[in-house]
C-alpha positions in Angstrom: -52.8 -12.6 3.4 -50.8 -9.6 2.9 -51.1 -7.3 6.0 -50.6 -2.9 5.8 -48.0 -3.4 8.1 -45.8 -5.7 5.2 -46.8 -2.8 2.8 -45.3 -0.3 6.1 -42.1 -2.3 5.1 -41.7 -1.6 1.7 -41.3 2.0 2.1 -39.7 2.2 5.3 -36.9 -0.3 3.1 -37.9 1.6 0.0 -38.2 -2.1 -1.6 -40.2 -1.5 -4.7 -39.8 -4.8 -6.3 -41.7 -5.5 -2.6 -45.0 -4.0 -4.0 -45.0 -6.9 -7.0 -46.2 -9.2 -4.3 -48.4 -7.3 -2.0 -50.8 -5.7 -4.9 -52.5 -6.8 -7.4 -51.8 -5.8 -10.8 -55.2 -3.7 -10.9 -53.9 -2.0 -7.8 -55.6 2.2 -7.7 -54.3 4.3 -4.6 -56.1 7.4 -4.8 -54.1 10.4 -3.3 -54.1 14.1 -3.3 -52.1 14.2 -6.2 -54.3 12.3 -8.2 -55.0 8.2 -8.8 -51.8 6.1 -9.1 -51.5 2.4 -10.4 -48.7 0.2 -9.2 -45.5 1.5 -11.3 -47.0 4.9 -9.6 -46.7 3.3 -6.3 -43.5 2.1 -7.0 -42.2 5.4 -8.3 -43.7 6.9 -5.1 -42.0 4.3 -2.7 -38.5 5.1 -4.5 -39.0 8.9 -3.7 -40.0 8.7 -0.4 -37.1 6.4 0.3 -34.9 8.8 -1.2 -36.0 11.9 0.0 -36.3 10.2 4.1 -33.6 7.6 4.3 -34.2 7.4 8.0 -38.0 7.3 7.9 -39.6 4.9 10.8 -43.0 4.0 11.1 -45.3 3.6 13.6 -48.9 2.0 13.8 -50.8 4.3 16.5 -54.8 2.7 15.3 -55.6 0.0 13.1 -58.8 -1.7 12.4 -60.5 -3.7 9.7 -64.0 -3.8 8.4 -65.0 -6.4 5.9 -62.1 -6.1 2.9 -61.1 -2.8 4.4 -58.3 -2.4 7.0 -58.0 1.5 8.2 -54.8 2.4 9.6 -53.5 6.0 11.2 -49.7 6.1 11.7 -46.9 8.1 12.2 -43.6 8.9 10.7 -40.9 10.1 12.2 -37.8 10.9 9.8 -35.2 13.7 8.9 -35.6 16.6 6.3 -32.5 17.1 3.7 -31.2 19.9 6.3 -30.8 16.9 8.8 -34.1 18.3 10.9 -36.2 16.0 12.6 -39.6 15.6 11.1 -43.1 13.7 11.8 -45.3 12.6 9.1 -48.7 11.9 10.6 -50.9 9.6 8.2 -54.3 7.9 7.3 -54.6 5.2 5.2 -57.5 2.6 4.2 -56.8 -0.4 2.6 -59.0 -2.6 0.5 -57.8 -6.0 0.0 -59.0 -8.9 -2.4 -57.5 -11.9 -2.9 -55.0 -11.6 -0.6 -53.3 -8.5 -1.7 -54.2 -4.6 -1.3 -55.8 -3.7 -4.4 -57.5 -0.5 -3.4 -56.2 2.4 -1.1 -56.8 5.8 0.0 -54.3 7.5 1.4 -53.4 11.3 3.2 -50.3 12.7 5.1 -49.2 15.2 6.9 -45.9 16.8 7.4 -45.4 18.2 11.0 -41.9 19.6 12.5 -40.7 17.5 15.2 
């Protein structure tokens, strides 16, 4: 079974090709900027990397309920100045057939 901490992975590496095997293809991740499928996620996964090359990820609580896992990390990264920053996050996960095929998903952007 695919874990959150595999899909931590793919955008700490910015692997996008990762996300083929850890969602399914009816994969929905609802975020503030509106629902996203998986080339959405991809797309998303790309930017990040691009925009935090250094990004690191923490776990700080995770726990799972039935098909949902809920996780609350943090990231820590640098800013295009070269500034540290810290991403503080929630996520829930909703996994079928051994990949994530549902999430929900909020950050926050906090100056280190």
């Amino acid at each position: 079974m695919v874990t959150f901490r595999e899909m931590l992975s793919a955008w700490q590496l910015g692997d996008v090709l990762k996300a083929d095997s850890l969602v399914s293809p009816d994969y929905i991740g609802h975020v503030s900027s509106g629902d996203r499928n998986v080339d959405g996620l991809k797309e998303r996964i790309g930017e990040f990397k691009s925009m935090y090359r250094d990004a690191v990820f923490q776990i700080e609580d995770q726990f799972a309920v039935g098909e949902k896992v809920v996780t609350r990390m943090t990231a820590h990264a640098s800013d295009a100045a070269g500034k540290p920053i810290r991403m503080m996050g929630i996520n829930i996960s909703r996994f079928s057939n051994a990949r994530m095929c549902e999430e929900w998903a909020t950050w926050e952007v906090v100056r280190a």
